[in-house]
N, C-alpha and C positions, 0 to 999 in steps of 0.2 A: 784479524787478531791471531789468525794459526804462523805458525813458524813457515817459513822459508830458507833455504839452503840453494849456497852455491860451491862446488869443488870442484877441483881441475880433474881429480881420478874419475868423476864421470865422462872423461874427455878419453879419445884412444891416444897413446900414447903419442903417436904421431899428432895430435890437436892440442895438446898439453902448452908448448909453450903460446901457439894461438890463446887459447884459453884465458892464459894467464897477462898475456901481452895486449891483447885486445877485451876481449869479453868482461874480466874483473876490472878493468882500466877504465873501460866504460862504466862500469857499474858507477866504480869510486869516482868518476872524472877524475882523472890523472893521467899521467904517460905513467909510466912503470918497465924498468928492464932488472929481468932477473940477475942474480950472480952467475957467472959461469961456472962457479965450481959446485954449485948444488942444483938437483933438475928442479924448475920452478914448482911451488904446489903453492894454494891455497884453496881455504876451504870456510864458508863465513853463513854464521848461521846468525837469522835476526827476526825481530817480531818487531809488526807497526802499531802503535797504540796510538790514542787520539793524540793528535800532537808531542809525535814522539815515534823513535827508531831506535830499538836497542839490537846492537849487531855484537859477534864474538866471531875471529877470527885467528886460523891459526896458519901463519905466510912463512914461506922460505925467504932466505936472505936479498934483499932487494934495494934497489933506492927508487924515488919517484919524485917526480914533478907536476905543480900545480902550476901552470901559467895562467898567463893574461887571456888567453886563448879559454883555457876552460872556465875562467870567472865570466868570462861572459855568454857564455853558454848558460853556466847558470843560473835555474826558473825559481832556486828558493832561498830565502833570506834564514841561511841556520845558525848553529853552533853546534860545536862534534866535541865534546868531551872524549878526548884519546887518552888510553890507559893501559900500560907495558904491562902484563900480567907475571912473564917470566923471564926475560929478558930487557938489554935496552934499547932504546927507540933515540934515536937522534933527529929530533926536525930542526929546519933549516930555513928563520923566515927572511925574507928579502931582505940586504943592507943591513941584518941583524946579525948578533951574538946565535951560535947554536944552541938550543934547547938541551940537554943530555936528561933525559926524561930515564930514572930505576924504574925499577918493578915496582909496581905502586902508587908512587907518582904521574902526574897527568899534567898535560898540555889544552889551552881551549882555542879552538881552531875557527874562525867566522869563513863560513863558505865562499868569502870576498878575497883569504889572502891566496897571496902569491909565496909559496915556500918549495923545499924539499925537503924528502924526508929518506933516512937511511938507516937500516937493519941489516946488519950484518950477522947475526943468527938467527934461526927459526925460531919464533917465539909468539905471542897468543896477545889478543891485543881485544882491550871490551872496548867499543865507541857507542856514547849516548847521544844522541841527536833531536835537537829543541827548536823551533822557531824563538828569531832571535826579538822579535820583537815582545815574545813572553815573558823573557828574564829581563831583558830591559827596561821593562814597564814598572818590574820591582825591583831589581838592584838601585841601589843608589849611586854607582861607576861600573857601571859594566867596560867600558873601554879598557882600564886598566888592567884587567885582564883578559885582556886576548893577547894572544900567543904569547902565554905567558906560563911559566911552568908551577904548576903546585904541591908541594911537600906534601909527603902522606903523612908526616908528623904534626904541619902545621894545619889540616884537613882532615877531620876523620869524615866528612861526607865521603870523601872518593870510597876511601872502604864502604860505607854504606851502599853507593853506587855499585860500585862491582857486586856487590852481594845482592843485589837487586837484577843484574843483570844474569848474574850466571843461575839465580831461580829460576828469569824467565827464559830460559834458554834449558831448563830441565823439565821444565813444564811441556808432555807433549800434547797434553788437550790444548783445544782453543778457549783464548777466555771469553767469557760475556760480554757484551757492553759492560753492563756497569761493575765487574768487578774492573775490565781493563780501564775504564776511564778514574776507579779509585785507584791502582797501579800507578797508573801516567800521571793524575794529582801529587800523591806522594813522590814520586821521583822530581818531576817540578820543583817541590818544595827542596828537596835536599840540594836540588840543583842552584836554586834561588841564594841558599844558605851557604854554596861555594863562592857565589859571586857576589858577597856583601848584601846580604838584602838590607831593606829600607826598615825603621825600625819596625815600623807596624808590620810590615811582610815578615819579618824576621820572629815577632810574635806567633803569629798564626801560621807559618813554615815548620816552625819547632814543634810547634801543638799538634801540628796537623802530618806532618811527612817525617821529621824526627822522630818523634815519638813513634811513630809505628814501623820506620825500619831500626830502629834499637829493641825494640820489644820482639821483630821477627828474628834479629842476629843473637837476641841472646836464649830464644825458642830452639833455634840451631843447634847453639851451643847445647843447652840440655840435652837435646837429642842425641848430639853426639858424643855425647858420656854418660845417658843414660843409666847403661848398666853398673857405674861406677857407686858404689855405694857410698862413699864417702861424697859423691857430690852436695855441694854447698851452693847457697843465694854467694857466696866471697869468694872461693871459686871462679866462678862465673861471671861476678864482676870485676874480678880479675883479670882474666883473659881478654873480656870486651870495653875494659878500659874505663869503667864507670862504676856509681859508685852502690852498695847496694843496697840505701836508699833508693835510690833510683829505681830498681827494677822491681823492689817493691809497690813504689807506686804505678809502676808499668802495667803492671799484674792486679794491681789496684783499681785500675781502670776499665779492667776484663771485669772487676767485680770476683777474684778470684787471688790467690797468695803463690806466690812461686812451690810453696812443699804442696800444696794441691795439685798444683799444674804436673809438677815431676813425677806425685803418688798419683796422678791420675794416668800419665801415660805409660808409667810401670805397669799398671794395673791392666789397662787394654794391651797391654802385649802378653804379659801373660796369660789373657781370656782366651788370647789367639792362638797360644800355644797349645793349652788343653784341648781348643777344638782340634788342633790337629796330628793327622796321624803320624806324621813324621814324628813327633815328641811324644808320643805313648807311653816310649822304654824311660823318659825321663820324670821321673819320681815328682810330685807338687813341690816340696820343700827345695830342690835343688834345682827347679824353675822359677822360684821366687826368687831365693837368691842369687840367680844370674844375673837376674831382674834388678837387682841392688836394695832388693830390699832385706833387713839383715835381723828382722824380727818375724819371727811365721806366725806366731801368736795374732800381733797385730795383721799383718799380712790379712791372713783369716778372717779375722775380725772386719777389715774397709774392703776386703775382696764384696763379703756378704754383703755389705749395706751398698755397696754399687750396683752389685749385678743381682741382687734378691735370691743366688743362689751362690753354695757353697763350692770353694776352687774343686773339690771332690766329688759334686753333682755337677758341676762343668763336667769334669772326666769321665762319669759314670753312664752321661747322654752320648756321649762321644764311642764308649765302651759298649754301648748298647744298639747304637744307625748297623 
């Protein structure tokens, strides 16, 4: 469950294009030759979860080839959910039309094709990786989409998906069994829900893997406006696309209300700040409202009934160690 990493910069410079030419080539099964106008790098960080490989890499400009040769080397029956993070991805599958995969958009790759694929800038690319016989069991056409390109317009799993990867790619503990095999259920689910689930999987996928990465992308989002005082439940379902309804019953679910959730984590930071000595010279009042919160009165007032002591007897224990 711990993370793994692969880079060329651990290579001396003289083993770099090895590195890149052999060693990640095997990794990925591919051939692979770099650009000659930029020195090869890549660098792919990834965690295994039960049935399940989430990888994030960030490659110099290249193309590659999957042959006949490496599908039959191949010992597993997958699917690679590929996704251009900042740049675009051109794959290239047999006797087909080229892919031109934006930022955002994704391609589903069965470990069976035969393709190429070409990058012409350095760009950052998340791959989720599934046995194929888990989404097959509950899509109702899986065939249809493979090697097939997906709108991030007409998908918002992919967004969920990356946001799901690039957590666990920030995450540097290891995780548990059971919270990682709760991780790997949920992402299944959203994965299910890209490739047409069946309607009953599509019931208990929404319930069970939607619902919980919608409620973690819009936990995000509060946090990352935390200090905004004017943040709103509309706001926020603005940004993440839904409506807010919604994420009141999201919240609902916690057993808890989104202005709880928000006054709650305003509130633990500023616990944190009073303990600490860095923030001394700054005043209670002008800590709260950094905070976003824009009444001190109140403030005061649900600081007490949380912490059973007053934001001034926080400071006062702090003015006294």
């Amino acid at each position: 469950m711990a993370l793994f990493r692969f880079s060329t910069q651990d290579f001396s410079v003289s083993e770099r294009v090895n590195a890149f030419q052999e060693v990640y080539a095997s990794i990925a099964n591919i051939d692979i030759d770099s650009s000659q106008q930029h020195p090869p790098f890549v660098e792919m960080v990834g965690r295994l979860l039960p049935n399940l490989g989430v990888y994030e890499t960030i490659i110099s400009p290249h193309s590659s080839r999957r042959t006949r040769a490496h599908v039959a080397t191949e010992n597993n029956d997958n699917l690679a959910l590929v996704v251009p993070i900042d740049n675009t991805a051109i794959v290239i599958p047999e006797n087909e039309e080229p892919l031109r995969c934006l930022p955002g958009e994704a391609v589903l790759i069965p470990s069976h094709s035969i393709h190429q694929a070409l990058n012409t800038h350095t760009m950052s690319i998340a791959v989720i990786v599934v046995p194929t016989k888990l989404i097959a069991t509950r899509a109702s056409d899986l065939n249809k989409h493979l090697m097939k390109k997906f709108s991030s317009a007409n998908a918002p799993e992919i967004r969920l998906l990356v946001g799901y990867t690039r957590m666990l790619m920030q995450m540097k503990d290891d995780l548990s069994p059971e919270l990682a095999a709760l991780v790997a259920t949920q992402i299944h689910d959203l994965f299910v829900l890209l490739c047409g689930a069946k309607q009953e999987e599509a019931a208990m996928a929404k319930d069970r893997g939607l619902r919980a990465a919608r409620l973690r992308a819009v936990k995000e989002d509060i946090v990352a406006h935390i200090t905004d005082s004017e943040l709103s439940i509309n706001q926020v379902a603005l940004r993440q696309g839904i409506s807010p309804q919604y994420i009141r019953a999201l919240f609902h679910s916690e057993e808890t209300t989104f202005a709880d959730y928000v006054s709650g984590l305003r509130l633990e930071q500023t616990y944190r700040f009073l303990r600490n000595p860095l923030h001394i010279d700054r005043s209670i009042s002008t800590l709260a409202l950094d905070m976003g919160f824009n009444n001190i009165s109140w403030f005061n007032r649900i600081f007490k009934q949380r912490f059973g002591l007053t934001p001034m007897e926080v400071r006062n224990f702090l003015i006294k160690r």
